[in-house]
DRENDO-921250 format. One record per residue (C-alpha): residue number from 1; x, y, z; chain. Coordinates in pm, 1 decimal, padded with zeros to 6 digits. Layout:
residues N
> NUM,X,Y,Z,A
...
end
This chain:
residues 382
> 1,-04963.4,-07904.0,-08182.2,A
> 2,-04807.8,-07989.6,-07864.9,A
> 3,-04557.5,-07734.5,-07665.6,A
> 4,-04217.4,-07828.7,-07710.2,A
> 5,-04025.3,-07777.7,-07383.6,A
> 6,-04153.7,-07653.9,-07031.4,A
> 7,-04478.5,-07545.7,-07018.2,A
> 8,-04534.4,-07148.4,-06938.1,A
> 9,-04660.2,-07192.6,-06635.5,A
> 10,-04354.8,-07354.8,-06526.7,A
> 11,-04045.5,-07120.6,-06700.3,A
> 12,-03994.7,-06931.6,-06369.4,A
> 13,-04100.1,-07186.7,-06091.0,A
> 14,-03829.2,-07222.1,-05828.6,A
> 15,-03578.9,-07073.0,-06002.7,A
> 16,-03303.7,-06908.7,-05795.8,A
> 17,-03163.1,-06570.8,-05933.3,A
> 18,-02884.5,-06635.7,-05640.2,A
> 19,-02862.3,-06208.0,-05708.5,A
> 20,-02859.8,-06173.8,-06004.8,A
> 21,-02985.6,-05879.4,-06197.3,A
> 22,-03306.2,-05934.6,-06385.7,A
> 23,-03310.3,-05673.8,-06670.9,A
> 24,-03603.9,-05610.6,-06829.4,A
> 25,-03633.3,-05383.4,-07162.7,A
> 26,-03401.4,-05408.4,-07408.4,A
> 27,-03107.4,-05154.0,-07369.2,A
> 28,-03054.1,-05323.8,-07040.8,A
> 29,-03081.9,-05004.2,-06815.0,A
> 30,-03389.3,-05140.7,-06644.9,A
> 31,-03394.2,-05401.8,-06437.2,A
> 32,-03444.2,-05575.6,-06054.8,A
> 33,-03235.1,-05702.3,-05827.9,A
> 34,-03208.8,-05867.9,-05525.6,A
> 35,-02769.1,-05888.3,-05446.7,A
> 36,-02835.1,-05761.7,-05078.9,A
> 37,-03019.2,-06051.2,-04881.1,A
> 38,-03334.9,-05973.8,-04767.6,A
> 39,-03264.5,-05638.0,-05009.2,A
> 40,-03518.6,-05596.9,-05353.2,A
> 41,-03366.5,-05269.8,-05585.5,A
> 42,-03543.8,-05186.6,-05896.4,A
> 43,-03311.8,-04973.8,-06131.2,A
> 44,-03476.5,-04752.9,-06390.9,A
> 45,-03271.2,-04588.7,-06663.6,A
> 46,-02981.0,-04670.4,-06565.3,A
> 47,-03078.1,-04460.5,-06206.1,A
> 48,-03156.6,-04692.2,-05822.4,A
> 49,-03470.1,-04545.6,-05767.2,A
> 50,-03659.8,-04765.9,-05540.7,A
> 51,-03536.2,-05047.5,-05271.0,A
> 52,-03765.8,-05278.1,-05059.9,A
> 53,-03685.4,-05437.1,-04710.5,A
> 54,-03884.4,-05614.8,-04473.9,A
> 55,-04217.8,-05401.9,-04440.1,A
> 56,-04057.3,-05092.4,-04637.5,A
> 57,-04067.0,-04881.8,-04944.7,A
> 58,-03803.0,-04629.9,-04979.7,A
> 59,-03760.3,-04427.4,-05245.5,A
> 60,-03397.8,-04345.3,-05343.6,A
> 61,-03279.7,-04000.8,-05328.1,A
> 62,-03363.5,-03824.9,-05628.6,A
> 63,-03702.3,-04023.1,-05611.5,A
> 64,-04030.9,-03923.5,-05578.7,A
> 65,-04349.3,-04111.8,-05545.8,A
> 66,-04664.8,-03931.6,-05679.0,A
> 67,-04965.6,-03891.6,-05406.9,A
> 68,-05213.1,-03954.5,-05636.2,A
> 69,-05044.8,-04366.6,-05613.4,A
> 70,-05096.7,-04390.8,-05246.1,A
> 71,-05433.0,-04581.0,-05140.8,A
> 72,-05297.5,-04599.7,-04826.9,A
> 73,-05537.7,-04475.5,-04534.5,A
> 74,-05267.0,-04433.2,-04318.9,A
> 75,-04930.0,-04408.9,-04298.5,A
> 76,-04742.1,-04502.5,-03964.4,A
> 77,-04458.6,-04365.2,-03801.7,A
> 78,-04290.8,-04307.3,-03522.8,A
> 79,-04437.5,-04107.6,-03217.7,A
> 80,-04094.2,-03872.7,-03268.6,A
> 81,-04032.3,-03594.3,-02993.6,A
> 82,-03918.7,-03203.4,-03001.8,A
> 83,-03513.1,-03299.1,-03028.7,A
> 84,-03645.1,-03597.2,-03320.8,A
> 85,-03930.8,-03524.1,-03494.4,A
> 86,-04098.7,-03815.9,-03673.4,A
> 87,-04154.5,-03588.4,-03983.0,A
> 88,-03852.5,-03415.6,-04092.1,A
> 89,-03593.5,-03293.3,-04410.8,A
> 90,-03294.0,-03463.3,-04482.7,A
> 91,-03084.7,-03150.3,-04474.6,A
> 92,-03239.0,-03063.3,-04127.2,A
> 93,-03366.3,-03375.8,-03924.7,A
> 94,-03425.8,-03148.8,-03576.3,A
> 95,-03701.9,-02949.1,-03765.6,A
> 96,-04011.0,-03118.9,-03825.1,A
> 97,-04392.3,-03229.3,-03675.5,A
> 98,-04433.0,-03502.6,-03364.9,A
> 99,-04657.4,-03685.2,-03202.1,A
> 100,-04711.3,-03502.4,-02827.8,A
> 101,-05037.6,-03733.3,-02665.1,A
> 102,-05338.7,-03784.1,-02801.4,A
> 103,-05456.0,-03523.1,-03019.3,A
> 104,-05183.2,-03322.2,-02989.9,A
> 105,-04952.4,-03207.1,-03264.1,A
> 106,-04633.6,-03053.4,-03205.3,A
> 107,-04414.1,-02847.2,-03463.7,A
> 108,-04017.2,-02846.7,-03366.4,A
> 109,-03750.6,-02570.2,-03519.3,A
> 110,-03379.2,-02692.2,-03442.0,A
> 111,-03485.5,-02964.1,-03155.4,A
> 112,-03689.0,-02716.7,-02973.2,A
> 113,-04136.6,-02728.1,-03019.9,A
> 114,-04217.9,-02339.0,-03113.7,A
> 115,-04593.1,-02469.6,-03215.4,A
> 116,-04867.4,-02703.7,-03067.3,A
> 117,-05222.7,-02778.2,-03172.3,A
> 118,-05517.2,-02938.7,-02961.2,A
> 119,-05834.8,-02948.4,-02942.5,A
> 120,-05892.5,-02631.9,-03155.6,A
> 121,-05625.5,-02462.6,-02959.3,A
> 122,-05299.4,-02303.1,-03115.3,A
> 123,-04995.1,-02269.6,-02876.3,A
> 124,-04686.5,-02077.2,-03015.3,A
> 125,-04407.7,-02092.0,-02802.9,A
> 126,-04652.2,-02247.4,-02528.0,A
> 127,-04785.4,-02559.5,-02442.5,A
> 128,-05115.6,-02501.5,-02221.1,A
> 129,-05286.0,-02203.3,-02107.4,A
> 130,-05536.4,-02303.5,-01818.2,A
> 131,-05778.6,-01975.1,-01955.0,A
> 132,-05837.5,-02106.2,-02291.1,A
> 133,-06114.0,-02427.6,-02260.7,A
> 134,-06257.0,-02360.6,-02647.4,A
> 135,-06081.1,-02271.4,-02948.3,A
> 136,-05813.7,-02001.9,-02882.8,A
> 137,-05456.2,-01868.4,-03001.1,A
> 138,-05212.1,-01883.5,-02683.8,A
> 139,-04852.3,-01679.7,-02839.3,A
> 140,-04614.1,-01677.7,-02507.7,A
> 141,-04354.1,-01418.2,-02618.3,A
> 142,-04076.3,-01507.4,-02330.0,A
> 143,-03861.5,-01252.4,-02227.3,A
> 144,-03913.6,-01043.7,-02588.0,A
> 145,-04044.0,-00692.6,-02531.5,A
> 146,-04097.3,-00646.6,-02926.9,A
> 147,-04424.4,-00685.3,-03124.8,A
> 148,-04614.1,-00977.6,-03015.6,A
> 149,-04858.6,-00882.0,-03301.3,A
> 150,-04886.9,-00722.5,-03607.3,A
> 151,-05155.3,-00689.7,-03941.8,A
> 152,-04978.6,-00566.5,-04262.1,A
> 153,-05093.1,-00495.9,-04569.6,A
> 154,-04891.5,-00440.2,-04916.7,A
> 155,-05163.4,-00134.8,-04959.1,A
> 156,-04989.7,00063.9,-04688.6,A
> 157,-04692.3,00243.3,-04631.1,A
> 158,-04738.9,00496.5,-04400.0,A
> 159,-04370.7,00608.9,-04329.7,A
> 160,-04323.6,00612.7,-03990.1,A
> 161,-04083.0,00348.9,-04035.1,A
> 162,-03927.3,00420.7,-03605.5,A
> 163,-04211.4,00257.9,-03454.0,A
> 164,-04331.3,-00020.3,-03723.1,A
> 165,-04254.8,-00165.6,-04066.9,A
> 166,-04383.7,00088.9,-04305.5,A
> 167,-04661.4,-00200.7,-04420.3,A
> 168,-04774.2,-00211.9,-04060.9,A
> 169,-05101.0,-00113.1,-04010.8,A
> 170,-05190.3,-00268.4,-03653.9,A
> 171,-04952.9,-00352.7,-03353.8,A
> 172,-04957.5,-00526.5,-03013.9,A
> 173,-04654.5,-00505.2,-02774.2,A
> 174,-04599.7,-00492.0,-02439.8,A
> 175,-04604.1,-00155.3,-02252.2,A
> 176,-04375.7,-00189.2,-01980.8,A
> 177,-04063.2,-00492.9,-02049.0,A
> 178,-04142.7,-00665.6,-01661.7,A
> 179,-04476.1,-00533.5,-01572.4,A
> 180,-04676.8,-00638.8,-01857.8,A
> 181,-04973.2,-00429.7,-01995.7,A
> 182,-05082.1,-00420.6,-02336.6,A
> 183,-04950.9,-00118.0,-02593.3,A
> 184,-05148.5,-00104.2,-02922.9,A
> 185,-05044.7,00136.9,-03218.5,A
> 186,-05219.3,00206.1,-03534.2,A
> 187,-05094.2,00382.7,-03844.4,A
> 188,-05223.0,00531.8,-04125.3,A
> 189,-05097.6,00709.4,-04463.6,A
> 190,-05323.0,01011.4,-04438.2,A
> 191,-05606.8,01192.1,-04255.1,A
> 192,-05761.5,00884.3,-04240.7,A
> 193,-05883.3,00750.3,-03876.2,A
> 194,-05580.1,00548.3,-03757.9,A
> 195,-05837.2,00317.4,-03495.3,A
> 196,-06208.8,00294.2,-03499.2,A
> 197,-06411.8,00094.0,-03239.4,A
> 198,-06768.6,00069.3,-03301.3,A
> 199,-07030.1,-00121.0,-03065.0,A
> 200,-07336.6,-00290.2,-03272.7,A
> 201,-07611.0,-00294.0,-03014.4,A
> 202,-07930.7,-00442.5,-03063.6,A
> 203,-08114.4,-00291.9,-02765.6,A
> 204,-07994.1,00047.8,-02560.8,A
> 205,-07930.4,-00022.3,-02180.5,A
> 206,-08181.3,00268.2,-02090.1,A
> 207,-08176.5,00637.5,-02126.3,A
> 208,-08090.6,00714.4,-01701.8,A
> 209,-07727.4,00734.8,-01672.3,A
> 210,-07625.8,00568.0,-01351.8,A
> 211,-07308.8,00400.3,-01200.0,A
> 212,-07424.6,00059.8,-01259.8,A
> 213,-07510.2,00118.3,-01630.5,A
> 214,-07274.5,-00007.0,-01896.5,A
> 215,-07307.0,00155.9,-02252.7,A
> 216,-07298.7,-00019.3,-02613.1,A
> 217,-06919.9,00060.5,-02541.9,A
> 218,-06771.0,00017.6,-02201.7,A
> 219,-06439.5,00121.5,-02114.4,A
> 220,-06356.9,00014.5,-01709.5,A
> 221,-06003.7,00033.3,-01513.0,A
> 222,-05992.0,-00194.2,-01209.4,A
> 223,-05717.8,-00243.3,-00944.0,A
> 224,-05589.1,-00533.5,-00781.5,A
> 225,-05346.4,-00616.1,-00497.4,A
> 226,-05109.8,-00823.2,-00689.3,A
> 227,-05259.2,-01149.4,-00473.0,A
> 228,-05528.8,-01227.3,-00722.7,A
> 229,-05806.9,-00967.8,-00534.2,A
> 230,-05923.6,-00683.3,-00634.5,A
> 231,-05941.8,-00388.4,-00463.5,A
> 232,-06081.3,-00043.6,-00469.6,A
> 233,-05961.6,00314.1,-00627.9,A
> 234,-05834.5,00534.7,-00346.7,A
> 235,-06010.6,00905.5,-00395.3,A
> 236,-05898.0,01138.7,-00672.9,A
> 237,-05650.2,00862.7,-00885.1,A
> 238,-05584.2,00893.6,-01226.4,A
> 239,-05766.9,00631.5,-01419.9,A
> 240,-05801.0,00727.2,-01783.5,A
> 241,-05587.0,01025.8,-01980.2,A
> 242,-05551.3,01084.8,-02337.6,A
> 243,-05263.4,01216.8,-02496.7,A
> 244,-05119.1,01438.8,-02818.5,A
> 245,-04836.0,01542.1,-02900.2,A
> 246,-04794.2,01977.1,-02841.6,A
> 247,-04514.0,02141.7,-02817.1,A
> 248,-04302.5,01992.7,-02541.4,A
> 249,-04380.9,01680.5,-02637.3,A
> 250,-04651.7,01433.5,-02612.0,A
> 251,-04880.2,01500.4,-02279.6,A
> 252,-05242.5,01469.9,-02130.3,A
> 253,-05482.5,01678.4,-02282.0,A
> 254,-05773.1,01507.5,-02050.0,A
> 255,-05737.4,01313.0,-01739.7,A
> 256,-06057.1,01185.1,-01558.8,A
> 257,-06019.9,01021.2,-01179.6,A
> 258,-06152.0,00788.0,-00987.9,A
> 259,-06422.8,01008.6,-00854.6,A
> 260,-06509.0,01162.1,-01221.8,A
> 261,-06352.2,01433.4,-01230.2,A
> 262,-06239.1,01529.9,-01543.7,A
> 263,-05962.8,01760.8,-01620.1,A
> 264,-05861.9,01953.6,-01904.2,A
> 265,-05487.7,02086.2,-02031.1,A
> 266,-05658.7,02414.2,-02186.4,A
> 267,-05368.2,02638.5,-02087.7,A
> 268,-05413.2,02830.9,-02434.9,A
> 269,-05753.8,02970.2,-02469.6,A
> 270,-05964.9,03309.7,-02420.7,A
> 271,-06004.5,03492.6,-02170.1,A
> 272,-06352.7,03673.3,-02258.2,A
> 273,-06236.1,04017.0,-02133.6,A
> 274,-06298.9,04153.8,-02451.5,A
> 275,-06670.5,04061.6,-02442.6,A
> 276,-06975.9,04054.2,-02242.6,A
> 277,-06970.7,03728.9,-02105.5,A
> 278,-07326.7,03689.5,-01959.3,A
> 279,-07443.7,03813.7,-02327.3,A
> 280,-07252.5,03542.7,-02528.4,A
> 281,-07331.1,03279.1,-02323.9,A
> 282,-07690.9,03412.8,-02410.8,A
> 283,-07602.9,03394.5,-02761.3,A
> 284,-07463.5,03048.8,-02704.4,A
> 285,-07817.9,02905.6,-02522.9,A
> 286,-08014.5,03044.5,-02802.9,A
> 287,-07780.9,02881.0,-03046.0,A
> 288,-07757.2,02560.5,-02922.3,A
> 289,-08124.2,02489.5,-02796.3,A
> 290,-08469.6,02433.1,-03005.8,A
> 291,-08613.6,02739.3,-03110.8,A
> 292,-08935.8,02663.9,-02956.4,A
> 293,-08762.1,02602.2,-02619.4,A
> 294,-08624.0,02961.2,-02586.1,A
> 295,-08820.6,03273.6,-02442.5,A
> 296,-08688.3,03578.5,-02554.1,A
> 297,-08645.2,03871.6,-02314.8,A
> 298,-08570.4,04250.4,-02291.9,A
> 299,-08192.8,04095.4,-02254.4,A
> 300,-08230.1,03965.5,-02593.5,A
> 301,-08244.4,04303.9,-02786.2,A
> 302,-07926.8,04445.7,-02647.9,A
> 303,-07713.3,04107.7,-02673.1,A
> 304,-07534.8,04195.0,-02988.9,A
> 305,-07347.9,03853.2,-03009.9,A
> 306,-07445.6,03588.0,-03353.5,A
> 307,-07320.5,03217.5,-03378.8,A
> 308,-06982.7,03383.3,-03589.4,A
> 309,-06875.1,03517.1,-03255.6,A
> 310,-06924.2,03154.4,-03095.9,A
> 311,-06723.7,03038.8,-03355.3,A
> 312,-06452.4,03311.5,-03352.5,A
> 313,-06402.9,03225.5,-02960.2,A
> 314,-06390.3,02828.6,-03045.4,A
> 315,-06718.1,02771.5,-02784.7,A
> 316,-06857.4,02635.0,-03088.1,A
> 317,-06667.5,02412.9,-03349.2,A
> 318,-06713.7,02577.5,-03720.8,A
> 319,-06957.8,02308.5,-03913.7,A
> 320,-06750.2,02435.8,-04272.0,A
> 321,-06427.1,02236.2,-04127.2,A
> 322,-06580.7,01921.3,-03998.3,A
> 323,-06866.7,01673.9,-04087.2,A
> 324,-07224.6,01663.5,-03943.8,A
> 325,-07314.2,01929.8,-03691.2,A
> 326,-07142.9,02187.0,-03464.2,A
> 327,-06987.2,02076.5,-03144.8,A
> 328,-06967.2,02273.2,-02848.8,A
> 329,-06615.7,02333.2,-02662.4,A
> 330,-06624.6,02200.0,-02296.5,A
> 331,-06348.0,02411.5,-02177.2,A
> 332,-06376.4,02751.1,-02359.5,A
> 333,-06781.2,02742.2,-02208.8,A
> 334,-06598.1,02680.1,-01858.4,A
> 335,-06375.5,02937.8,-01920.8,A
> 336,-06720.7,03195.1,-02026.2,A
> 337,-06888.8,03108.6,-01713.6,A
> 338,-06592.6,03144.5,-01520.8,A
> 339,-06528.1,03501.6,-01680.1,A
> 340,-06961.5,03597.7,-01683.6,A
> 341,-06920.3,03513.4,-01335.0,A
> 342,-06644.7,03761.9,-01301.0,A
> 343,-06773.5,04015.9,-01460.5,A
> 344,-07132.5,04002.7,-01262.7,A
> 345,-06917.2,04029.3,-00946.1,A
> 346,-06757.0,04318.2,-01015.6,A
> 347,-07091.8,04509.1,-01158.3,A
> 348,-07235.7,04414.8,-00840.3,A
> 349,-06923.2,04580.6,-00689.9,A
> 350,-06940.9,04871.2,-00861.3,A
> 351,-07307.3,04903.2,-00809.1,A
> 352,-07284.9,04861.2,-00409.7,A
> 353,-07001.5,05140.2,-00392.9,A
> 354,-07232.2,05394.3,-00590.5,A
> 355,-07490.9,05279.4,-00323.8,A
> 356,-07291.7,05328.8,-00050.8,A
> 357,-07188.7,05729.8,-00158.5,A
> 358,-07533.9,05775.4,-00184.3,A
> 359,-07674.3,05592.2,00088.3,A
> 360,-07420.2,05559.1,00346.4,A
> 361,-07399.3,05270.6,00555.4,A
> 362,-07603.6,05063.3,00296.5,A
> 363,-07290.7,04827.8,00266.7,A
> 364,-07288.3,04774.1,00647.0,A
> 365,-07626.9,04714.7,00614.9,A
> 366,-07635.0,04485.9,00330.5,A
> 367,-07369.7,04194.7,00506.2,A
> 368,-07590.8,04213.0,00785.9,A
> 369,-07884.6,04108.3,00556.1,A
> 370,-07642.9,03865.7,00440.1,A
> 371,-07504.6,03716.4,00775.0,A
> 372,-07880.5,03624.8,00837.0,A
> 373,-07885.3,03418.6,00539.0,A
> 374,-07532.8,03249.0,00644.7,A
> 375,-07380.5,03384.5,00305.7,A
> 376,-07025.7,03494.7,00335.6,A
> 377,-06976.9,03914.1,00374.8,A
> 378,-06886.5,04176.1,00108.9,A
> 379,-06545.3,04357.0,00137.8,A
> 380,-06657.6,04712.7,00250.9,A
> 381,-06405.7,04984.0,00169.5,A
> 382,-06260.3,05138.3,00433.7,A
end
């Protein structure tokens, strides 16, 4: 039968809407138009959602359009700057991402780039950092004397709430406001170590100790003259101290120099008057050495000192309070030879004035023996 009227293919060629609306379902709350000139709006339940213009899609506040519709490989934008980022919110359009240079992003808070990323490098607050050629994190804290750093955890809360957030487990700040110099703290909620450095070394760097040999762990201090040179320790400066806190407040409990000398705050500790000092320190060598290494003597019987007595003087740690083995106490054996030395003295002493009643002259005598030998003279009584 033939078609009466036009022919399908022809219902809609040429014809001019002149802006009208062209509604589409049949409660007449969906539709297109095209009223603005050069203007297309397509209105969906009663709601402008989309709008097209010449080489744009916009989609009307309120509006979404789902990722999974964009085939798009790209999509363009403006280069944008700090002050107009080309990626921003409506509600804030001076915070956002840019376009710095070629392969370089930039992230902008209120007109002003806090973030940049290139080349596998991550600048906060910064924009370069001449030290950094491979992948690195530059954080430039200006003039800000607070944490630069810090590690949390929601597992911690260790309370001391004056020098970190109580979640705070690990902080870097600076240590003086103008000079610089790093201050780390670590916290902990128990008698748990608060910081633990270990050094995983595949082979050791030798078993002779000398000043050119670097452990699996090497701690160094060097000066410099504030002209980009280094230059040397003068004799006897301070280099490396460790602290606690006594009563008084926190202070150095060891300070080595720049020589190696190494000194200790021991100002409470024994005396050894009470004991025979050349027979503990006996007691301590055949303690603290290999059985097979020690050669007993006539000394030996009349010693009278056992490892409890070590312990009771704090030469030797007590292995019941502390893991692994016993550890010997630097200063208190100081403080023993110090005191055996003493005490041998003033034998000898004692020994030379009997001599003298019953040999007289064997004092005189005896510093003339002594003289020959360029060793320093005896006190004689007068």
């Amino acid at each position: 039968m033939p078609y009466l009227g036009a022919k399908p293919t022809d219902v809609f060629a040429d014809r001019d809407l002149n802006g009208a609306e062209f509604i589409l379902d049949a409660d007449a709350d969906t539709s297109i138009t095209a009223d603005t000139d050069d203007q297309i709006d397509i209105r969906i339940s009663g709601a402008d959602d989309f709008q097209f213009t010449a080489n744009t899609f916009t989609a009307q506040s309120g509006s979404t359009i789902a990722a999974q519709a964009l085939t798009a490989t790209t999509i363009g934008t403006g280069d944008g700057s700090a002050g107009s980022p080309s990626y921003t919110f409506t509600s804030d359009t001076d915070t956002g991402m840019f376009w710095v240079s070629a392969g370089i992003l930039g992230w902008t808070s209120q007109g002003t780039e806090e973030m940049r990323l290139a080349d596998q490098r991550l600048f906060l607050s910064d924009t370069a950092n001449t030290g950094a050629a491979g992948a690195a994190l530059t954080i430039n804290q200006a003039h800000n004397d607070d944490e630069i750093f810090a590690l949390k955890s929601s597992d911690v809360a260790h309370g001391r709430t004056s020098e970190a957030e109580t979640d705070s487990y690990f902080i870097i700040k600076k240590q003086a406001a103008a000079d610089g110099g790093a201050y780390i703290k670590a916290f902990t909620d128990d008698n748990f170590v608060c910081l633990k450095v270990l050094g995983y070394q595949r082979d050791a760097n030798g078993t002779s100790p000398g000043t050119g040999v670097e452990g699996a762990i090497n701690w160094a201090v060097k000066r410099h003259d504030g002209s980009n040179s280094n230059v040397n320790h003068d004799t006897n400066e301070i280099v490396y101290s460790w602290a606690a806190q006594k009563s008084g407040g926190g202070r150095a409990v060891m300070v080595l120099d720049s020589d190696g000398g190494l000194f200790l705050d021991d100002a409470v500790g024994s005396a050894f008057d009470d004991y025979d000092d050349a027979a503990l320190l006996r007691t301590f060598s055949t303690h603290s050495a290999p059985a097979d290494q020690i050669i007993k003597t006539e000394f030996d019987k009349w010693v009278g000192y056992n490892f409890k007595d070590l312990q009771a003087t704090r030469i030797i740690s007590d292995p019941d309070e502390g893991d692994g083995d016993p550890m010997w106490n630097i200063g208190q054996h100081t403080k023993l030879l110090t005191g055996a030395a003493v005490q041998q003295r003033a034998m000898f002493e004692t020994m030379k004035s009997v001599a003298e009643e019953m040999l007289p002259g064997f004092a005189k005598k005896l510093n003339t023996r002594l003289a020959e030998q360029n060793l320093p003279a005896l006190p004689v009584s007068a």
